[in-house]
C-alpha positions, 0 to 999 in steps of 0.5 A: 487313764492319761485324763485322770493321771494328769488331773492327779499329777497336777495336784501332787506334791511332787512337781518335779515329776511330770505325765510323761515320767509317770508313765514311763516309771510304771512301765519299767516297774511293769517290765521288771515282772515279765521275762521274755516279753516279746509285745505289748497288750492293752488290758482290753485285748487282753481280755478279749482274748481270753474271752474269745479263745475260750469260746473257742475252745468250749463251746458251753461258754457263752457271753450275756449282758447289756450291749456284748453283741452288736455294739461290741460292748459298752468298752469294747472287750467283745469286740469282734465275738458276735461276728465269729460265734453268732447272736446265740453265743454272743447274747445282747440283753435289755437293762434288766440285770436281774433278768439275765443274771437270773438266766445265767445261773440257771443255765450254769446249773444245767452244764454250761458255762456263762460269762455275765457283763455287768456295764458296771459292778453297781448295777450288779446290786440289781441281781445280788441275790442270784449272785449270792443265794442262787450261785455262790451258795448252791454246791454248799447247799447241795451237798456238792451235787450241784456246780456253777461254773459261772463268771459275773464281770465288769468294771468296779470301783471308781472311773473319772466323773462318773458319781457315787452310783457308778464308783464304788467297790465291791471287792469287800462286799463279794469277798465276804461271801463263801461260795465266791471266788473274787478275782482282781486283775492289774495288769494284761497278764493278770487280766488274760491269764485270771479270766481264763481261770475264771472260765474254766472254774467249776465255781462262780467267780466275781471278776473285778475290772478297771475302767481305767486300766483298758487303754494300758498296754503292758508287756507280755511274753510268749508264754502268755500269750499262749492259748493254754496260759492261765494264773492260779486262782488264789496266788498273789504277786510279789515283786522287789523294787530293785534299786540302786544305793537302798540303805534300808528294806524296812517299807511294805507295800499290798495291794487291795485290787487293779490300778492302785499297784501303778500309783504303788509302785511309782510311790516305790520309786519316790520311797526310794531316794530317800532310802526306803525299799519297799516291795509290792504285792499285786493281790490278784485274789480277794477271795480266797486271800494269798495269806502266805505271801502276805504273811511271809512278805511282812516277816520279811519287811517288817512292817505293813501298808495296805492300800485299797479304793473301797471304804476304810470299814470292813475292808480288804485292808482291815482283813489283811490286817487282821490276818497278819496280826493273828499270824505275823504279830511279833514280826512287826516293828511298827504299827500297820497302816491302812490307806483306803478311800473316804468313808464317803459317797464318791463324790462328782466334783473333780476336786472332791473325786479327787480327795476320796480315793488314795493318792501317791502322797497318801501312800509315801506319807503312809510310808514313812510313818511305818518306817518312822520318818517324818512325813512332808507337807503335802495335800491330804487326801483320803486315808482310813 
């Protein structure tokens, strides 16, 4: 993460700000939407905990993918499981992700409860009829005789370097199909109380992680930490920046999935010496949409900006959007803004990497055109 967010603050507009305040900016946005935090936890223990106390707790639940078992997997979230719960819990596969998916869903239609690690969400293409004809249509298909409680994870959308085969984001494509549940986590209390939820779901779930969020430690309370914590499925986070000397609350700020609430919420602290407030709502669920707290968020603020790093056509900006025209129209008091990646392959190259996913600046540009304030000159970067 500190790799890509250097690469980014060196290019920025914004050169008075260094890593080191990036960093600590975050956190203190991050510790504003925990009470009691009593530790901090990297989003990969997070994980792995979660993982390890279901286990724990029902025996039905069992992980299968492409080096979970005796490399520990490819990012280290089931570190330590093989040892405590054995090569028939703990299920290394070939590269064959049709193959074990396929495997998967059949043992969810038998009662247990599978947990599918795909090294990335672009191999999943490989298994996406049983992820969509097998799995999410099967409860409707039957009538509800049939459930499948079963959770395909991994990393999704662009890491740093990794080409057009490794980065893109499948949060539109799942989170169009009924029978889904698409989940998004930021931060270690999304991530440990989404994926608990996610185990313990009588439906299949899609879990969207970050590659760049693993290393990031968050705050974390007791009650998080807590064997029986869980987030419900399907609510979403809305968090004011409270901040001194704001004149106007008229900027509003949504998150399509995982690390661009980071990039939001330092874009809030720029936003704001300029006396512009803005609130962010961390989604958590792409599928089922939290339209209520968007909705009501925007009868607040007024206006709307969406920020995503799929492509800018059929996304889940442009579904946010629509919600809240069909909704919220005559609350609005400027036309809503979509940030998005480029409508291009992710390219390899670090510079051009760089121009195809959303930026601070895009955000803060994207911003003050909701609020009607003449943007700066900065780089341009990728915008729907």
């Amino acid at each position: 993460m500190s790799g890509i967010i250097n690469r980014k603050m060196a290019t920025r507009g914004i050169s008075a700000l260094n890593m080191n305040q990036f960093l600590l900016g975050s956190r203190v946005f991050a510790s504003r939407n925990f009470s009691s935090a009593t530790k901090e936890m990297t989003v990969r223990d997070a994980l792995n905990s979660a993982l390890d106390e279901e286990m724990s707790a029902d025996p039905k639940v069992f992980i299968m993918g492409e080096e979970v078992g005796e490399y520990q997997g490819a990012y280290k979230i089931t570190k330590g499981l093989l040892n405590k719960y054995g090569p028939q819990r703990v299920l290394d596969t070939p590269i064959t992700e049709a193959g074990f998916t396929g495997m998967g869903v059949g043992a969810a239609y038998h009662g247990l409860k599978p947990v599918i690690e795909f090294m990335t969400f672009n191999f999943s293409m490989q298994a996406i009829d049983h992820i969509i004809n097998s799995a999410a249509k099967s409860n409707y298909m039957s009538a509800g005789q049939i459930s499948v409680p079963i959770v395909f994870r991994g990393p999704n959308g662009a890491a740093a370097g990794v080409g057009a085969q490794h980065s893109q984001c499948y949060a539109a494509w799942f989170g169009a199909c009924p029978g889904l549940k698409v989940l998004a986590p930021y931060s270690s209390e999304d991530a440990r109380g989404l994926l608990k939820a996610a185990i313990r779901d009588p439906d299949p779930v899609v879990f969207l992680e970050n590659e760049l969020l693993y290393g990031e430690s968050f705050p974390v309370s007791a009650e998080v930490l807590d064997s029986s914590f869980s987030l419900p499925i399907g609510k979403a986070k809305a968090s004011s920046c409270f901040l001194l000397n704001v004149k106007e609350r008229i900027s509003q700020l949504l998150l399509s999935q995982r690390w661009l609430v980071m990039l939001l919420r330092f874009a809030a602290e720029i936003l704001a010496k300029e006396g512009i407030s803005a609130e962010v709502i961390n989604l958590r669920s792409i599928r089922p949409l939290d339209r209520s707290t968007i909705n009501a968020s925007v009868r607040k603020t007024n206006r709307l900006l969406t920020v995503e790093e799929g492509f800018p056509q059929h996304g889940v900006g442009a579904e946010i959007c629509a919600s809240v025209v069909e909704e919220s129209f005559e609350y609005l008091d400027a036309p809503v803004e979509r940030i998005s990646g480029a409508d291009v392959p992710m390219p390899y190259a670090a510079n051009l990497e760089r121009m195809a996913v959303p930026q601070i600046e895009d955000i803060v540009r994207g911003a003050k055109r909701a609020c009607y304030r003449a943007a700066k000159s900065v780089p341009m970067a990728a915008t729907a």
